[in-house]
DOFIVEX-273006 format. One record per residue (C-alpha): residue number from 1; residue in three letters; chain; x, y, z. Coordinates in steps of 0.05 Angstrom, whole numbers, m for minus. Layout:
BEGIN
 mido marlum doke     c1     c2     c3
  NUM    ALA    A      X      Y      Z
...
***
This chain:
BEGIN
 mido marlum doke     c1     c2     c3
    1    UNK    A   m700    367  m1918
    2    UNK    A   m647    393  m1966
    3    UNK    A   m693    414  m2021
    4    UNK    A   m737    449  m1965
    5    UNK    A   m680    490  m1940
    6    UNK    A   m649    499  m2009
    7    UNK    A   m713    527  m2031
    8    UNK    A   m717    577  m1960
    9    UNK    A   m646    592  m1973
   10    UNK    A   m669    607  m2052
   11    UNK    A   m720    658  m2030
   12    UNK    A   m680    693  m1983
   13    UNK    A   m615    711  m2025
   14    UNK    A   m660    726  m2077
   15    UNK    A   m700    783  m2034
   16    UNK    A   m632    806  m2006
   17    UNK    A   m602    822  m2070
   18    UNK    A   m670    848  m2087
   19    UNK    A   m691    895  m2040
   20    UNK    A   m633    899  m1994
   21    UNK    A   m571    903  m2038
   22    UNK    A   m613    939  m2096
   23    UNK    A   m591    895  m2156
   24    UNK    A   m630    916  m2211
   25    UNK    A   m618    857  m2257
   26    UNK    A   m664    797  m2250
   27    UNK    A   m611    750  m2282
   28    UNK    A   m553    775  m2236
   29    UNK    A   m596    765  m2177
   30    UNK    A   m626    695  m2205
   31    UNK    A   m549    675  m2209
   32    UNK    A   m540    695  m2144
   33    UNK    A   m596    663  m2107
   34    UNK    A   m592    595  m2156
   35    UNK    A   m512    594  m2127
   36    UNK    A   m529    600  m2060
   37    UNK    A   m577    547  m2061
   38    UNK    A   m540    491  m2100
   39    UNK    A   m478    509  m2051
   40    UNK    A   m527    497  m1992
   41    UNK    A   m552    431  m2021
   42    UNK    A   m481    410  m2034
   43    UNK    A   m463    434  m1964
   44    UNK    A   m522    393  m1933
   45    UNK    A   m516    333  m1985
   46    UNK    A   m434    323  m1968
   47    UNK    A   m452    340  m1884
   48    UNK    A   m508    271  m1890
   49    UNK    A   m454    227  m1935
   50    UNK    A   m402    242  m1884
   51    UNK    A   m452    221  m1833
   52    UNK    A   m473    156  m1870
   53    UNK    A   m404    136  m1879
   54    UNK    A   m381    133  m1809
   55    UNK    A   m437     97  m1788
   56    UNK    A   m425     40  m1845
   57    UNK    A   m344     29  m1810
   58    UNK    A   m381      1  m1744
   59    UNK    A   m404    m59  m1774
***
């Protein structure tokens, strides 16, 4: 699920700072895009461990 939404999330920034916000550097808007991605798997990655975690304390 991560890698699917990572990838959405990928495609997305990168035709906002394409078309939208006009960048005219592929690199700028391949840094961009490839940021807003890895912060999303992070985001997602950290949300599941925190998950995980409380359910290992029950036992």
């Amino acid at each position: 699920m991560r890698e699917v939404l990572s990838l959405a999330t990928y495609l997305v920034v990168w035709f906002l700072c394409d078309l939208v916000i006009g960048f005219e550097s592929g690199f700028v808007s391949l840094m961009i895009s490839l940021g807003a991605a890895i912060g999303i798997f992070f985001l997602i990655a950290a949300k599941d461990k925190s998950i995980n975690d409380d359910d290992d304390d029950d036992m």
